[in-house]
C-alpha positions, 0 to 999 in steps of 0.5 A: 507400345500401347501399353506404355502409352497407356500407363503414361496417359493414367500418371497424368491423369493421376498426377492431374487429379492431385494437382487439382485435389491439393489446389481445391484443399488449398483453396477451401483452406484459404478460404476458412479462418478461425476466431477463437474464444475471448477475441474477435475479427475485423475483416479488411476487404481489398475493394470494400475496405474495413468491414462495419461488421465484427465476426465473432468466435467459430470457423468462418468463411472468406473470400481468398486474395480479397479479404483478410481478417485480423484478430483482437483480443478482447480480454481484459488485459493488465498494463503496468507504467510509471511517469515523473510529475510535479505536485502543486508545491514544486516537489516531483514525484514518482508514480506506478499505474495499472490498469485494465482495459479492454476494447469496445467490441462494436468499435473495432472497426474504428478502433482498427481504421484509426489505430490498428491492432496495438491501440493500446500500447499507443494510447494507454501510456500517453493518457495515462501520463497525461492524466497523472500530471494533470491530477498530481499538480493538484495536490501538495507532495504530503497531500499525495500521501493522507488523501491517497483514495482521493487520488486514485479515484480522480485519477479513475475518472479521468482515465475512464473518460479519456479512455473512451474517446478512443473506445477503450473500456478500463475496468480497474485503475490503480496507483501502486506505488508512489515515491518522491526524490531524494531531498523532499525524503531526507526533508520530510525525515528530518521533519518527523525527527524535529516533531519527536524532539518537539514532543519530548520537550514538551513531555519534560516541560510537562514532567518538570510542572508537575514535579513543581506543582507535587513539590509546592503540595508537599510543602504546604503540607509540612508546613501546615503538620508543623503549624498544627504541631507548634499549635498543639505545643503551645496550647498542651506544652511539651506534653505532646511531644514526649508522648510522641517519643513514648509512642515512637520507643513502644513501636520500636521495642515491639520491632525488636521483640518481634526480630530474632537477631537481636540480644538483650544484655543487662546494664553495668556489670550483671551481664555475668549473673546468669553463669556459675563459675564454679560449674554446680 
């Protein structure tokens, strides 16, 4: 009997000991959190609320059931969103935005009293459309394409300034792409096509002038060699043009002398004169 007393008394100390054991480990694990590298916590105190402090990266202690911490991420992260605006003449067009943004570290704090921890899924889009409306209506819809940088750079600065109202850093803001609707497309098509058809009209009026101007030269050229030509006759007599023609049958004869395919024959009936008939 005292023996089983015994080994009872030591399975309750024993299984005392490892309650005690595994609410102490419990207890110190409740009691350690971790903050990893690239983020940082905000600790919410149940009789103190948000703490100004923000904890930085390591393993760091709390008070268990009074305190809870909540981890940011303070990476720059990238955020991508479109919006639909209207430009300054009436045309709507269609834009992509990217930015990079991150928290301010010494305001998550406030970030976390006023936003929470997605700040920026609730203030990004909303000041981002706000902006683009803003600086799209101040342009014409081709103004959007030749003044692009522009664009993109007062969006920039609009951006970065809103942006801080709500303690968020944007590191890169940039407008990747831009398109507008179907008939301000098809108006600017036909437009490019009516300024070709303008500039072929204008090269064939070009072409034309120039032909009429080489036409006219050439004209007065023949008309000023017939001149001199009537002139020369009428000082020298027919002189001058049978010496042309004595000088156009040389040049032709020298063409024909030089040419292998062409066959002298005699006038009149010596073309035979040359051949025996008899065979000797």
């Amino acid at each position: 009997m005292g023996s089983n007393q015994a080994a009872v008394s030591f399975l309750t100390n024993t299984a005392r000991a490892a309650l005690g054991l595994g609410l102490g480990a419990s207890l110190v694990n409740a009691s350690l959190y971790t903050v990893d590298g690239g983020q940082r916590a905000v600790i919410f105190d149940r009789f103190r609320g948000v703490l100004d402090e923000t904890v930085s990266e390591g393993t760091h202690f709390l008070i268990p059931i009074i305190q809870k911490p909540y981890i940011f991420d303070i990476r720059t992260r990238p955020h991508t969103f479109t919006s639909t605006s209207g430009t300054k003449d009436l045309q709507m067009v269609n834009l992509t935005l990217r930015l990079l943004s991150r928290p301010l570290v010494t305001k998550l704090p406030t970030i976390f009293k006023t936003l929470g921890t997605e700040y920026d899924e609730k203030v990004l889009p909303s000041i981002g459309n706000e902006v683009l409306k803003a600086v799209v209506a101040q342009f014409n819809a081709d103004q959007l394409l030749t003044e692009r940088p522009h664009v993109s750079a007062l969006a920039r600065e609009s951006l970065i300034q809103r942006a801080k109202d709500f303690n968020i850093v944007l590191d890169d803001v940039a407008i990747t792409h831009l398109s507008y609707g179907l008939e301000f497309s098809k108006a600017v098509e036909q437009k490019q096509v009516a300024q070709q058809e303008a500039e072929r009209s204008k090269y064939v009026v070009m072409k034309a002038e120039q032909e009429k101007r080489a036409a006219v030269i050439r004209a007065e050229g023949e008309s000023e060699a017939a001149k001199l030509i009537s002139d020369a006759t009428a000082a020298a007599g027919m002189g001058l043009i049978e010496l042309r023609r004595i000088e156009a049958s040389r040049e032709n004869a020298a063409t024909l002398a030089r040419s292998g395919n062409v066959m002298y024959l005699p006038k009149g009936n010596n073309m035979l004169l040359a051949l025996n008939p008899t065979g000797r």
